[in-house]
N, C-alpha and C positions, 0 to 999 in steps of 0.2 A: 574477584571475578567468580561469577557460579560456577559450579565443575559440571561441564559437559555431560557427563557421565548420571547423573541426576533427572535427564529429560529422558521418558519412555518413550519412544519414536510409537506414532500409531502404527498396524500394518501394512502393508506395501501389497496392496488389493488388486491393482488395475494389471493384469495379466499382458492385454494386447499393447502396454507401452514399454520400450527399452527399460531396463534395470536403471542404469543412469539416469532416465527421464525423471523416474519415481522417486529415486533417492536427491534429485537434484529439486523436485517439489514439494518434498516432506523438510529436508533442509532450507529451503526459500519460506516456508508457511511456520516453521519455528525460527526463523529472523523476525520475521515482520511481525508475529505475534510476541516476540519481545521475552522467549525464553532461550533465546541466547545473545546475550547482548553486544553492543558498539564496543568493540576492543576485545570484546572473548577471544581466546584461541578455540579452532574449529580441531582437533585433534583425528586424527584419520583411524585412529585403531579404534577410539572411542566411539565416533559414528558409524564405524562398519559394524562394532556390537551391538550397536542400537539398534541398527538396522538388519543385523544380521545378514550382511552380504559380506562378501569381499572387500579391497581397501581400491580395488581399480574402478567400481562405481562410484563409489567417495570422491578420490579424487577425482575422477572427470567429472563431477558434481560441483566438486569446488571451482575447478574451471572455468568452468561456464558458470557460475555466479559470480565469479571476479570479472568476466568478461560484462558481466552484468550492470556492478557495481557496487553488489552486495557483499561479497568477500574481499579479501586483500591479501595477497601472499606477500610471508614476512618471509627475508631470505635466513634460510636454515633454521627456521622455525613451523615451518608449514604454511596455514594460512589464521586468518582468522577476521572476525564477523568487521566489514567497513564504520569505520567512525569518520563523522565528518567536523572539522574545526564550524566556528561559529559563522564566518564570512562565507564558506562554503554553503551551508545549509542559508545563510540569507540569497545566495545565489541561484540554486538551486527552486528557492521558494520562488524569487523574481520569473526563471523562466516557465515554471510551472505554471503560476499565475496566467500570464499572457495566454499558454497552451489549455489549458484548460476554458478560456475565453472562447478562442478560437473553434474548441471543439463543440462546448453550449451552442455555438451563434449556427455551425454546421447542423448539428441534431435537429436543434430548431427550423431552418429551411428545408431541411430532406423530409423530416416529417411525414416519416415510414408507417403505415398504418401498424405492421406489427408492434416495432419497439415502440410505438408510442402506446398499445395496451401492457408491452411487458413493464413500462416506463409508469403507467397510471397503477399496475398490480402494486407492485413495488410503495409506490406513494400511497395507496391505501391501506395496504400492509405497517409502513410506516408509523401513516393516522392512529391507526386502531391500537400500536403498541408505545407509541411515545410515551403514554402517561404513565406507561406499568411497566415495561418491558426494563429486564437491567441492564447495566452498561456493554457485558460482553455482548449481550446478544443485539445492543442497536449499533456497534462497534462492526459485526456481522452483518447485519443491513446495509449500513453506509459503506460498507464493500461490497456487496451486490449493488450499490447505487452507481457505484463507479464505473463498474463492468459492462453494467447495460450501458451507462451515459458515452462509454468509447466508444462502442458499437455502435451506439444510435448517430454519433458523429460523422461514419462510414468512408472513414480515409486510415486506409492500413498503415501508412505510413506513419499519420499523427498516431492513432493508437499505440502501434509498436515504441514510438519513442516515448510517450507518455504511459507507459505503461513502465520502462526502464525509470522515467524521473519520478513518477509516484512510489517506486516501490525503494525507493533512494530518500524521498524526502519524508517516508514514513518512516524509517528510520530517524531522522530529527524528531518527528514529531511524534514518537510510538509513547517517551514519557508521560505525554498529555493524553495521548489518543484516548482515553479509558474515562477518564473523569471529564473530558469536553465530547463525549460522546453523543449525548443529548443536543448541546450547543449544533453538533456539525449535524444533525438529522437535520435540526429546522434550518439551516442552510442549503443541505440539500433540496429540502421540500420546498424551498423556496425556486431552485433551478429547478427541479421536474417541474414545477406548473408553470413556470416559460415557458420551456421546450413544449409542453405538452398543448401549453395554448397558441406556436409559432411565435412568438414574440421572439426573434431573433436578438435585438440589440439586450433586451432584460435578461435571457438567458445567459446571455454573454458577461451583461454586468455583473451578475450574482456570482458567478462561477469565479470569477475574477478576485471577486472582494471575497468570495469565500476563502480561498487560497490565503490571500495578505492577511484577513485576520488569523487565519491560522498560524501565520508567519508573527505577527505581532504577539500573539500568544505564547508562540516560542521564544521570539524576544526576551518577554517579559519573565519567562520562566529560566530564561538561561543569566539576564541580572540578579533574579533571586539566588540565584544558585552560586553564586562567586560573592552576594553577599551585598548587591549593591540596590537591590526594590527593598 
């Protein structure tokens, strides 16, 4: 395992939000970017150095990320970062799939004049950097793609729960995320110009199959991995 102790926390900037809020977001943003990984221990003295706060925004950080699904308290050990078996994350993938359908085919009939320029920005921004841009930075794109595509969905509730199973099955999938980077843009761009053109049911299909390849990709990377592609 990496030692915790190794990640420089960035600054903790945002004054008008709770200490906890901050420390619970720089911790959530070093999971999902994958420098603390599936089965690390999350150490409390460690992260309050980092962070330079005290150990009671920590832990009420970890909390509420276990509450999440991102952490996992180990008894008498503290907590540390959620790993998921192979049939979970195929599970995981399954419901996500559907949900993310579900949210395309929404975007697409609400067809909000805003998010559909913030939705065309994005897709043009995309264009213009696919063929140059490197992996971290279309890796940060295709998370700005996400963000708007919830919103442009306009149901708080699918958002809210899809926003817990993405940032759970990113986790699965954080191994690949880097090097299928490119793969997932032109998937994406392929849902923004549904949504963007109303095509309700295509929206839906893309976002769908987007999902399962991704899931098949993990597959595939988790038979290599034990020895058996």
């Amino acid at each position: 395992m990496n030692d915790i102790g190794q990640y420089t926390a960035s600054p903790l900037t945002e004054p008008d939000l709770p200490l906890r809020d901050l420390v619970t977001e720089q911790i959530r943003n070093a999971i999902l970017a994958g420098r603390y990984k599936p089965g690390e221990r999350l150490v409390e003295e460690r992260l309050a150095a980092d962070f330079r706060v005290s150990r009671n925004p920590v832990r009420e950080a970890l909390r509420s990320l276990a509450s999440a699904g991102l952490v996992v308290a180990i008894p008498r050990r503290g907590a540390a970062v959620a790993r998921f078996s192979a049939e979970e994350g195929r599970e995981m993938i399954e419901v996500r799939a559907m949900l993310e359908g579900v949210n395309a085919r929404h975007a697409a009939r609400r067809h909000e004049p805003a998010m559909i320029e913030a939705l065309q920005q994005v897709l043009a921004e995309g264009r213009a950097k696919a063929a140059s841009a490197g992996a971290e930075e279309l890796v940060q794109l295709n998370a700005r793609f996400h963000d708007l595509l919830a919103g442009a969905g306009s149901n708080r509730i699918l958002g809210d729960v899809m926003r817990s199973l993405r940032e759970r099955t990113n986790l699965v999938f954080s191994p690949a995320s880097t090097s299928a980077a490119a793969q997932n843009w032109g998937e994406h761009a392929a849902i923004l110009e549904a949504v963007i053109a109303g095509d309700e049911d295509l929206a839906a299909l893309h976002a769908t199959r987007h999902v399962l390849k991704a899931g098949q990709r993990y597959a595939t990377a988790e038979m290599v991995s034990i020895g058996l592609g």
